[in-house]
C-alpha positions in Angstrom: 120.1 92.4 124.1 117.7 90.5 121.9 113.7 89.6 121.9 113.2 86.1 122.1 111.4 84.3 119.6 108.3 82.5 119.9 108.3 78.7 119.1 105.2 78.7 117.5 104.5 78.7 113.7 102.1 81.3 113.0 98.6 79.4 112.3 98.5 79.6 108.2 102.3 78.3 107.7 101.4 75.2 110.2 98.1 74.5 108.2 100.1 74.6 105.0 103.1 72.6 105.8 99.6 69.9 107.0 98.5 70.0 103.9 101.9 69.3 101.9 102.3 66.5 104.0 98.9 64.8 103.5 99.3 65.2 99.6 102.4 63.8 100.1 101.2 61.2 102.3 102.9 61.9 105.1 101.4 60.6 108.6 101.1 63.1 111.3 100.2 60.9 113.8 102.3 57.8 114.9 101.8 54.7 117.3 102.4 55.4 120.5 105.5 52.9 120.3 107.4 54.7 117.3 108.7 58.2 118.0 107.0 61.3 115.7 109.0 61.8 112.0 109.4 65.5 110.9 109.3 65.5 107.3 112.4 67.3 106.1 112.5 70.3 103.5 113.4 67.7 100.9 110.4 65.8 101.6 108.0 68.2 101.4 109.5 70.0 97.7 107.9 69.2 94.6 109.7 65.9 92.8 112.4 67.2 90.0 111.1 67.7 86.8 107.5 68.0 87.8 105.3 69.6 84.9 104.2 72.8 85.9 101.0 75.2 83.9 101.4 78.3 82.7 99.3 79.7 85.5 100.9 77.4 88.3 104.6 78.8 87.8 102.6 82.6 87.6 100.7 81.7 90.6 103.8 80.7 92.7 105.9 83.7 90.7 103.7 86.0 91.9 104.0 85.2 95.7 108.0 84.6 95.2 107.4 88.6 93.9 105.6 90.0 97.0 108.3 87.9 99.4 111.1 88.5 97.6 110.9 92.2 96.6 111.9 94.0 100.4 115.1 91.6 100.2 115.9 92.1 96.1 115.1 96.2 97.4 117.7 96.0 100.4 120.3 94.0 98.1 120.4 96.7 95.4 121.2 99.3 98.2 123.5 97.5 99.9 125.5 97.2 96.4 125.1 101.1 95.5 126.2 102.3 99.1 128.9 100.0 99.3 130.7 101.5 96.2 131.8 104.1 98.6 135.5 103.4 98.8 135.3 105.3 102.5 132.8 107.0 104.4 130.9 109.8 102.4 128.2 111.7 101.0 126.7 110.3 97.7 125.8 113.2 95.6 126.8 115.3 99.0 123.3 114.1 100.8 123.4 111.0 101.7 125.4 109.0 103.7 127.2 105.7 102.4 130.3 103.8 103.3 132.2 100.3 102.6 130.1 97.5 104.4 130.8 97.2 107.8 131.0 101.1 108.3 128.4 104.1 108.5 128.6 107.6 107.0 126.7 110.0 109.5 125.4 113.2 108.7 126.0 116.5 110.7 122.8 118.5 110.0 119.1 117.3 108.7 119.0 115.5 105.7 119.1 117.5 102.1 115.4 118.2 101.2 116.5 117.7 97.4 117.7 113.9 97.9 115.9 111.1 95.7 117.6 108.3 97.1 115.4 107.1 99.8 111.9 107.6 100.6 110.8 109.6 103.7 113.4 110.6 104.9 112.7 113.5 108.2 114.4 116.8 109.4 113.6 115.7 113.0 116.9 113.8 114.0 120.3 113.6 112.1 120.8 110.4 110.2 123.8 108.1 110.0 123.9 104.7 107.1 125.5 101.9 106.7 125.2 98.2 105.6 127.0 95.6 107.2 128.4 92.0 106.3 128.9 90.0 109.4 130.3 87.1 107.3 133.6 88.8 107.2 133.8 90.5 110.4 131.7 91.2 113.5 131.0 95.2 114.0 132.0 97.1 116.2 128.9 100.0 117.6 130.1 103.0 119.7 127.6 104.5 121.8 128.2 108.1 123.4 126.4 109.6 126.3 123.8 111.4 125.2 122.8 113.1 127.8 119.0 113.5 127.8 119.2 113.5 124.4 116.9 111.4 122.4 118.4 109.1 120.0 117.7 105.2 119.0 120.1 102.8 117.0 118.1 100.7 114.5 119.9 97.6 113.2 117.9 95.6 110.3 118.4 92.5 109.0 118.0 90.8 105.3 114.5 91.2 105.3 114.4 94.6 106.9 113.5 93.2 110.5 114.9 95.6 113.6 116.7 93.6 115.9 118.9 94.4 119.1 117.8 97.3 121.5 120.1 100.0 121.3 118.4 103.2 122.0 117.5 105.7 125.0 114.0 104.4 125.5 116.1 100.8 126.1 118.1 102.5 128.7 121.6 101.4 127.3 124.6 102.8 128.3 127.4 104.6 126.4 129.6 102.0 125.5 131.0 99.3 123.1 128.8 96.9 121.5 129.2 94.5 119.5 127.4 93.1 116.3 127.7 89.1 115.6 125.9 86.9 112.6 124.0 83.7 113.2 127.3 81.3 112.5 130.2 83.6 114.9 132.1 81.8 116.8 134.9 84.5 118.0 135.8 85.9 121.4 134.3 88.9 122.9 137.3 90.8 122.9 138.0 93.1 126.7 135.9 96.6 126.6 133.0 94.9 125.0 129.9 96.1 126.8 127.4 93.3 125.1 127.0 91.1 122.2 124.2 91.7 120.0 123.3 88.3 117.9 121.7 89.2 113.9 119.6 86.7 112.5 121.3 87.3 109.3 125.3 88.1 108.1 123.4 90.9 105.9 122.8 94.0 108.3 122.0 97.8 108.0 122.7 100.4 110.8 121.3 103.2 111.0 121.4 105.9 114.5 119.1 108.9 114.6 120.1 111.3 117.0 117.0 114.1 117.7 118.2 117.7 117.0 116.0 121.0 117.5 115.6 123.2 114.4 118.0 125.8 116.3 121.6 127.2 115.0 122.7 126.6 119.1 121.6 122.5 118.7 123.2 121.9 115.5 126.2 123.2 117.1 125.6 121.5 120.6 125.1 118.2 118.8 128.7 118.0 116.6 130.5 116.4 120.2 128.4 113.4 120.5 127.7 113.0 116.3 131.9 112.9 116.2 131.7 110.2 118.8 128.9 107.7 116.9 131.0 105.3 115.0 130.2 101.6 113.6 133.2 100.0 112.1 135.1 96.5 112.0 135.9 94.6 114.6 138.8 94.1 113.1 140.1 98.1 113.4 138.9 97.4 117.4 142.2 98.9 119.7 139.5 98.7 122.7 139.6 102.4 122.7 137.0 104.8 121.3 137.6 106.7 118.2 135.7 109.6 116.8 135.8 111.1 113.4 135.1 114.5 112.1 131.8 113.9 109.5 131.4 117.5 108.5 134.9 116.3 106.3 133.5 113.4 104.3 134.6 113.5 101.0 131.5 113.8 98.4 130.6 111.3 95.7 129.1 112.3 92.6 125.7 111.0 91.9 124.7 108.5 89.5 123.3 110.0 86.4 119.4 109.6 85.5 117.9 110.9 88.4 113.8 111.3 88.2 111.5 113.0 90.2 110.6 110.3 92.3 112.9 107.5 94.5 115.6 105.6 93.1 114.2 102.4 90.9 115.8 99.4 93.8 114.3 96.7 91.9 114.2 96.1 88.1 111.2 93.0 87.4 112.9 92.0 84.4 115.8 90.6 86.3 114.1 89.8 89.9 114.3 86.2 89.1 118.0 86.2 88.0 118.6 87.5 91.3 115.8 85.2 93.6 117.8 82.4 93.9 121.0 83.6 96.2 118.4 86.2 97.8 117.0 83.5 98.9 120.4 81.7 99.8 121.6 85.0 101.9 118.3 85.2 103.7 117.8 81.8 105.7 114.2 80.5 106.0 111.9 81.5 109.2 110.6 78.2 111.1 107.8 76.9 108.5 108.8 78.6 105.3 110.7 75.9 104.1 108.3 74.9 101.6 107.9 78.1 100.5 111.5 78.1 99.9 111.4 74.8 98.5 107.7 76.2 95.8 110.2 78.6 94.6 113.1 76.8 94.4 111.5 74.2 92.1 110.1 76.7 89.6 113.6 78.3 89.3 115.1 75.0 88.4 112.2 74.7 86.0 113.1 77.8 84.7 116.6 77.5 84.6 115.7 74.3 82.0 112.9 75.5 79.9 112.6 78.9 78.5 109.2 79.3 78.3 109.0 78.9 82.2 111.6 81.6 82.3 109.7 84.3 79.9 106.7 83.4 82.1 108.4 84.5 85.5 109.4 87.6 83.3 106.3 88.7 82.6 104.6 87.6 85.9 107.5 90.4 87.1 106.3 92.9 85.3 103.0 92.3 86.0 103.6 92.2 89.6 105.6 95.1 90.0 102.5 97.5 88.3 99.8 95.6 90.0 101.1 94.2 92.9 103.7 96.6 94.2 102.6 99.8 92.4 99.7 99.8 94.4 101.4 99.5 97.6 103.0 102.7 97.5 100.3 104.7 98.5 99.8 105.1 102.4 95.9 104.6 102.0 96.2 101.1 100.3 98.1 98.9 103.3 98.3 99.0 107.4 95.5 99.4 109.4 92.9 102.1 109.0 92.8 103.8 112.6 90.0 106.6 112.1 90.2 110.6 110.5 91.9 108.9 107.4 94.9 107.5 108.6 96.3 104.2 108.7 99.4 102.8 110.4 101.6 99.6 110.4 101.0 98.4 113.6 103.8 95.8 113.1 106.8 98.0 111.5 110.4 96.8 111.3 108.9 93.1 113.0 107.1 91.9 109.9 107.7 88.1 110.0 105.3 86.5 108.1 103.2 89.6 106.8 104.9 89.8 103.5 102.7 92.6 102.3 103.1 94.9 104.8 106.8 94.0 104.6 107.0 95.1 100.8 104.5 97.7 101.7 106.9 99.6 103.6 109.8 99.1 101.9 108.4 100.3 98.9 106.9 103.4 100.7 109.0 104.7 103.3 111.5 101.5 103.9 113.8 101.4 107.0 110.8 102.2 109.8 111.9 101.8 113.6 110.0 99.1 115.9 106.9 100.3 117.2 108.1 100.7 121.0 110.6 102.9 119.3 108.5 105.1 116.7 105.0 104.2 115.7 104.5 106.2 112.6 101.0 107.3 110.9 100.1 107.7 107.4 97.4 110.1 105.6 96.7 110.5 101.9 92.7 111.5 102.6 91.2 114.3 104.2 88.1 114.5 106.9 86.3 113.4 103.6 88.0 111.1 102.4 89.1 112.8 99.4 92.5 112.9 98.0 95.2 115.8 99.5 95.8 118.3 97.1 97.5 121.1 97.3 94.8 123.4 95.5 93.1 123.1 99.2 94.2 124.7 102.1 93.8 122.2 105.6 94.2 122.4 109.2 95.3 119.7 111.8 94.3 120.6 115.1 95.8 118.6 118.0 94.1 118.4 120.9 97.1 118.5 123.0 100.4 117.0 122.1 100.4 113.2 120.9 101.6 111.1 124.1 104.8 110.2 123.7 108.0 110.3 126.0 110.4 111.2 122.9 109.2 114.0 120.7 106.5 114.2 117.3 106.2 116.0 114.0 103.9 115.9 111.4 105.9 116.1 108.3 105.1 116.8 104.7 105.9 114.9 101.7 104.7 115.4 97.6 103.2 112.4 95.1 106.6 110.6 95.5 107.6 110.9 99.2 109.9 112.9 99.4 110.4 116.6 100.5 108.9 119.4 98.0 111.2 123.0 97.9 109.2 125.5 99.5 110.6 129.3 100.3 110.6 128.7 103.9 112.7 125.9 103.4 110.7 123.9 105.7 109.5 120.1 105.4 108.2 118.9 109.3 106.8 120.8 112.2 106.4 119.3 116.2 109.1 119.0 118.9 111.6 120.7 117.7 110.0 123.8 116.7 110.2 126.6 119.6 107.8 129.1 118.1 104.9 127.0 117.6 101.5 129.1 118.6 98.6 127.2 120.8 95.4 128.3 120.7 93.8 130.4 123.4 92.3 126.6 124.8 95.7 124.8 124.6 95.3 123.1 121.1 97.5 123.2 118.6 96.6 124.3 114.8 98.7 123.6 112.0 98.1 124.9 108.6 98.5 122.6 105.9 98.9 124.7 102.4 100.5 125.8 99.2 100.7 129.6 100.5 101.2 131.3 103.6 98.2 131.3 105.5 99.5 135.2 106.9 102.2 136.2 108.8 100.5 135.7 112.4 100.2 131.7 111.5 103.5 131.4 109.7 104.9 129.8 112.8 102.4 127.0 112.5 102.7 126.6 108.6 103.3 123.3 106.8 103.7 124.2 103.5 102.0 121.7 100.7 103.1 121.5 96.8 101.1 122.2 94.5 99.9 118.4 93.6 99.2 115.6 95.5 100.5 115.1 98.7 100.7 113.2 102.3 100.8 113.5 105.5 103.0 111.5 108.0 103.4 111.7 112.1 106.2 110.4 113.2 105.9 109.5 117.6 109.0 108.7 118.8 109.3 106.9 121.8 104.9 106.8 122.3 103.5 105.9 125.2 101.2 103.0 125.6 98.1 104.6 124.7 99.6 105.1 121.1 100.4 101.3 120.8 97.5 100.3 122.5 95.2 101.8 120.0 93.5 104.6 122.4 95.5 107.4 120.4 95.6 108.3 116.6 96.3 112.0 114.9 93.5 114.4 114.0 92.2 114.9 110.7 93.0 116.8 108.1 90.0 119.1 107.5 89.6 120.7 104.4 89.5 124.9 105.0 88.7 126.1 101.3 
């Protein structure tokens, strides 16, 4: 059920663990005779007490911030969803439950939810985190019929792992989740065992549903059969619940225009040190582990250290993170202003594209599963505004053997209340007009750009805003590179 992983340290964490071990004066090579000593991760930390400058321990608190800030994000969540004392809606939008359970909604996402980042009105959405520690997890999967859907499981760090979707072929069955240190019996019914890297987990189906009354009603059978829960409450039969009858949860107060504050700078470092216990090193990060390790003890010991992590925080949240929160500022510039994250939900080693996306539009499917595209800048490369009206004319439909939708988001990414109460257009709009040479026009503004193209009409805020394509399922040519969406060219 899993990828394999390669062997092979990635180049710049082999040349660094060389370089620890020649300052520490550690041989590499040995006599033919004597068999080849790996240091340990106690051999290659700094020695206890070591004195440390100011700008050493805000040179190593810096990096500890960029690593450290998808998993600190992902904690924060995992504690605010798992309040839920059963499956339900927080603030009647979004969908949380008691770890080792999901919540799954029954119609597109609320466009007035603040919670999470990007969220889409192309598939309906079910949430939950898990804690394979205490139990293994049981994952029900329906048939679908040829309906699209994809399970995405993360771990700690906000990797996909497993394959669990209908691009993977899998069959309606049981599954069932295990962490890196189970050793319990697959229990009879048990269709496959699907191994986490980590005992922290989120789960999270997404089921495609046209923008029709007769799909939202076609899709309650199936959504009543989607169900993630213990293995504990496994009979070996499958069980179904009614979601339209979740209780609701009010809504902590404070709520701001823009996404929920995860991560608080002033206490990240509190928090580091069992982050980094929860979230076992890749191969070659131990010393990295073992850089930040030693300037927590330090700080545990000497306050000045400690004030110096907090601002190096604070610092690195504006500067550091801030930044990353714009589309335009990480991935891969592709052409006609957009950029994508070639490597989404498999990050590894690339820890800013890691806290990149977490901070921007966290929890993105694998590539094979969804490659998404991200636009802040027009044909000219100006900023999106919504005093400008745009179009986005697709040749013909991007290539993919799931479905597509451009979707529209404001200055904070998330959804903007327009009259026609619409956020996304593409697959699952049925009244979408081509042009008399097959193309595809959409019109990208604050008003309605008349009646006869109100079918085609993505309406913009006022303010900033972005653009975002979503390809579920792509075909090659989008993951090859020979594909990527056309501009958006400024009409006024």
């Amino acid at each position: 059920m899993d990828t394999p992983k390669s062997n092979h340290l990635p180049h710049h964490i082999s040349l660094t663990i060389a370089l620890l071990c020649a300052s520490a004066g550690i041989a590499h090579a040995q006599p033919a005779d004597q068999p080849a000593i790996t240091p340990t991760a106690a051999a290659l930390a700094p020695p206890a007490d070591i004195l440390m400058t100011k700008e050493y321990v805000a040179t190593v608190g810096r990096m500890a911030y960029l690593w450290g800030w998808p998993i600190i994000n992902e904690r924060h969540r995992r504690a605010a969803f798992n309040k839920a004392p059963e499956s339900g809606l927080l603030g009647g939008v979004l969908p949380v439950a008691p770890e080792n359970n999901i919540t799954m909604l029954t119609d597109y996402i609320a466009a007035d939810e603040h919670f999470v980042t990007c969220p889409n009105q192309d598939v309906t959405y079910g949430f939950g985190f898990g804690d394979l520690s205490k139990d293994a997890v049981v994952v029900q999967v329906p048939d679908f019929g040829d309906r699209f859907w994809v399970y995405a499981l993360y771990d700690a760090r906000s990797d996909s792992f497993g394959q669990l979707g209908k691009q993977y072929g899998t069959k309606p069955g049981m599954y069932l989740i295990v962490g890196p240190d189970w050793r319990g019996k697959v229990p009879a019914g048990i269709a496959g065992v699907i191994h986490s890297p980590t005992n922290t987990i989120g789960m999270a189906p997404r089921i495609l549903m046209d923008d029709t009354a007769e799909d939202r009603k076609a899709i309650q059978t199936v959504l009543r059969q989607i169900m993630i829960y213990p293995l504990s409450k496994y009979s070996g039969k499958p069980q179904t619940k009614e979601w339209s009858k979740v209780p609701h949860f009010p809504a902590p107060e404070g709520q701001g225009s823009g996404e929920t504050q995860w991560v608080n700078p002033e206490t990240f470092f509190d928090e580091l040190p069992v982050a980094l216990d929860e979230t076992p090193p890749l191969p070659g990060e131990e010393a990295l582990y073992a850089q930040f390790r030693a300037v927590l003890r330090a700080a545990a010991k000497d306050p000045a250290i400690r004030d110096q992590l907090k601002h190096t925080a604070i610092d690195a949240e504006k500067n550091l993170i801030g930044p990353l929160f714009e589309f335009r500022n990480y991935g891969v510039a592709i052409g006609n202003g957009w950029t994508t994250a070639p490597n989404g939900a498999r990050f590894g080693y690339d820890y800013l594209t890691r806290a990149a996306v977490s901070k921007s539009n966290m929890y993105v499917n694998r590539p094979e599963e969804t490659r998404y595209f991200y636009l802040d800048l027009d044909s000219k490369g100006e900023r999106l505004n919504g005093s400008h009206a745009y179009t986005v004319t697709f040749k013909s439909p991007p290539p993919v053997n799931g479905f597509w939708s451009l979707t529209m988001y404001n200055e904070h990414h998330l959804f903007e209340p327009n009259t026609m109460g619409r956020y996304s257009l593409g697959t699952k709009n049925k009244n979408l007009k081509k042009n008399p040479d097959g193309s595809l026009t959409i019109y990208v503004q604050h008003d309605s750009p008349g009646a006869d193209k109100e079918s085609n009409w993505l309406p913009s805020p006022k303010g900033d805003f972005s653009l975002y394509t979503r390809t579920y399922w792509p075909k090659p040519e989008i993951n090859e590179g020979k594909w990527a969406p056309p501009p958006a060219v400024r009409a006024n």
